[in-house]
C-alpha positions in Angstrom: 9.4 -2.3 9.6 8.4 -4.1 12.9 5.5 -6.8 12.9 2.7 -4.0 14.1 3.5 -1.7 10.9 3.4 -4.6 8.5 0.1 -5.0 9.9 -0.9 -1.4 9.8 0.1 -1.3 6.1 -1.9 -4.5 5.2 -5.1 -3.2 7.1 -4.6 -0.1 5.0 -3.8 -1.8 2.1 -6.9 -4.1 2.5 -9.1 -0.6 2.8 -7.8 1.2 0.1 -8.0 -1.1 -2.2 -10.6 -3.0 -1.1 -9.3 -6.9 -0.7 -11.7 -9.0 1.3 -10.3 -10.5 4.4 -10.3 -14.1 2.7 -8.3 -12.9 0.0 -4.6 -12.9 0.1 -3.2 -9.5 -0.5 0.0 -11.3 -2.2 -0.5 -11.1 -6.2 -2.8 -8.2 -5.9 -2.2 -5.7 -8.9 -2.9 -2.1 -9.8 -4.4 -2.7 -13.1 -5.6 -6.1 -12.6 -7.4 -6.1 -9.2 -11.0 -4.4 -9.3 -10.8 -2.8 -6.7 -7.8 -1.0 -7.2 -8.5 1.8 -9.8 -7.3 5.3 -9.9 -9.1 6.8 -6.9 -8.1 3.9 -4.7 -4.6 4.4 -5.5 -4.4 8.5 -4.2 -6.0 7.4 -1.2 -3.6 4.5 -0.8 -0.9 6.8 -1.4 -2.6 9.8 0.8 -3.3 6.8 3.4 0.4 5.7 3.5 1.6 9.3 4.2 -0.8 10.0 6.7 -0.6 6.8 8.5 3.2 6.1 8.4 4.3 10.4 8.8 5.5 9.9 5.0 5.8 12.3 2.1 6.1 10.1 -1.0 8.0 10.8 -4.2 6.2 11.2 -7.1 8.8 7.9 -8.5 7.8 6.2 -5.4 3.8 6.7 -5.5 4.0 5.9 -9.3 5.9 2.4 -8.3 3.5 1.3 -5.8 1.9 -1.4 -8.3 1.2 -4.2 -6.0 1.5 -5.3 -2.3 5.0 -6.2 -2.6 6.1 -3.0 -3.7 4.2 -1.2 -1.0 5.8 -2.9 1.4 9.4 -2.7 0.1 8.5 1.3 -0.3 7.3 2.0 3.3 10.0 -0.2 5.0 12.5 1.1 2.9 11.4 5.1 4.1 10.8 3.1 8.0 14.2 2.4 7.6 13.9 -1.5 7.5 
């Protein structure tokens, strides 16, 4: 994932699931963060196909539970 996607995928990230600019997106959690509730994660996950030419698995969509996995699911599919 070069430097440009990452910050794609944090801008999209930071929309979707609505984490203010001062906030950190590390240690945001489905479940736990506010903002993140059922209808922000399918438009995360509609987001991250649309944005990064994706088509997730259901496994993968499923395991996207914070901003670490995000990120270790679309670089893994980018390839690195």
């Amino acid at each position: 994932m070069t430097g440009m996607q990452r910050e794609e995928l944090e801008a999209l990230f930071r929309y979707c699931v609505r984490v203010p600019d001062d906030r950190s997106v590390a240690g945001v959690t489905r479940g736990v963060w506010p903002g993140w509730d059922s209808m922000a994660h399918v438009t995360l996950v509609g987001a991250l196909e649309d944005q990064f030419d994706l088509i997730l698995a259901i496994d993968e969509a499923q395991g996207l539970v914070d901003w670490e996995s995000c990120v270790r699911v679309v670089a893994g599919r980018l390839g690195g």
